[in-house]
N, C-alpha and C positions, 0 to 999 in steps of 0.2 A: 228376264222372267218377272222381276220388280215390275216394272215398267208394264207389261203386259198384264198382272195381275193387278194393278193400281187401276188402270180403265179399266177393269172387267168388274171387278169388286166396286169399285166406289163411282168413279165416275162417269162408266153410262148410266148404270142404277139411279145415282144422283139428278142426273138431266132427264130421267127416261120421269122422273116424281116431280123435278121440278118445273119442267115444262108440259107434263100430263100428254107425254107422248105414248104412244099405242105400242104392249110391249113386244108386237111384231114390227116395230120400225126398221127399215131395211137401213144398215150401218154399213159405211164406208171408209175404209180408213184409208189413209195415204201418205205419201213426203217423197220429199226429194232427195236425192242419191243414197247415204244412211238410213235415211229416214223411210224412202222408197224402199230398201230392204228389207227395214224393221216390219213393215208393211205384209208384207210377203211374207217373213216369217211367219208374225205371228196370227197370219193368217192357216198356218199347218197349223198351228197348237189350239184352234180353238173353230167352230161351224158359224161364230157370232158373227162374224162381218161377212154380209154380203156381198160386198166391192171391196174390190185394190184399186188404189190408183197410184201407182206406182211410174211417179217420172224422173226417169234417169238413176232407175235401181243399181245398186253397189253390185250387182248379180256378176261381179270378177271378185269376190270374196272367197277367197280360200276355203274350198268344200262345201259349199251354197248346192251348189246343183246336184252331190250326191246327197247332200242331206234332203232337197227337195223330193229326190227319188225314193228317199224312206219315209216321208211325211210330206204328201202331197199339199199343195195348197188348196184349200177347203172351200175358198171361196166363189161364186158364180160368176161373178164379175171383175173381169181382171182388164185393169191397160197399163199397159209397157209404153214407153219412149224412153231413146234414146239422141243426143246428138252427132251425128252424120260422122262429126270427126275423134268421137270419145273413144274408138276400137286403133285410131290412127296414132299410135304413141309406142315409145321405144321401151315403156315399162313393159316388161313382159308379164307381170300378174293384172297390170291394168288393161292390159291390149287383147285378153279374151272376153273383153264385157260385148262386144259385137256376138260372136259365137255362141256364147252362155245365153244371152237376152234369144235370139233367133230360136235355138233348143227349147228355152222355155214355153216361149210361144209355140212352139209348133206340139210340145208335148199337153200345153193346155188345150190346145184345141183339140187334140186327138182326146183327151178323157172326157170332150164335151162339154169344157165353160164358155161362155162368152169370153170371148178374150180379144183384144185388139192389140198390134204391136203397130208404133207410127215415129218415123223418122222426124226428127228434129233440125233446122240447120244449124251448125255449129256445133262446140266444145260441150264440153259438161258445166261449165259456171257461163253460158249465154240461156238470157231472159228463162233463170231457173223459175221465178214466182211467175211468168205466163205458163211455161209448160205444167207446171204445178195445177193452174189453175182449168186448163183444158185438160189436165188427166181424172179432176173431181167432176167437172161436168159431164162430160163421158159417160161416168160412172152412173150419174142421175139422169144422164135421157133413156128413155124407153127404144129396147135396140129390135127390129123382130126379124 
């Protein structure tokens, strides 16, 4: 909640004055695996961010997806990836991030956001700062 309340408070405000951005700028937050969760959280606790770009979300985290059901994610623009083989693993709390990611998506579309979900090839630590970087631009082209 630190962490989400430190960008909210100080640092968009901060860049929103110091680069005399318009204060309807459409905001997109994102990261990879943790970070990609963090993303998605704190996309329920706030209407500020327009875009997730969420590559290779932690979405196998212990009670993520009931909590998601009591606090929806807020944002309009959401993209999911995963890699192909991140569901394929004998951890059993890691081995429902295929099932949870698929749910998610299919429960964003039905309340009506844009949301894209796109397979990856490979593990969860293959070429993480490309997928990172195709789940931001996603976020910034114009989808109709």
């Amino acid at each position: 909640m630190d962490t989400l309340r430190f960008l909210t408070e100080q640092v968009i405000p901060t860049l929103k004055q110091q680069l005399r951005l318009p204060e309807n700028i459409k905001i997109i937050l994102g990261g990879y695996s943790l970070a990609g969760l963090f993303a998605l959280w704190a996309s329920t606790q706030t209407d500020l961010f327009y875009g997730v770009a969420a590559a290779s979300p932690s979405v196998w985290f212990p009670g993520w997806m009931e909590f998601e059901q009591r606090h929806p994610i807020q944002a309009q623009r959401i993209y999911l990836s995963l890699g192909d083989r991140e569901e394929r693993t004998r951890n059993a709390t890691l081995a429902v991030v295929g099932d949870n990611i698929r749910t998610l998506h299919s429960q964003l579309i039905a309340r009506g956001a844009d949301c894209t979900f796109e397979w990856n090839s490979g593990g969860h630590f293959k070429d993480a700062d490309l997928r990172t970087a195709k789940a931001f631009q996603w976020g910034m082209e114009e989808h109709t």
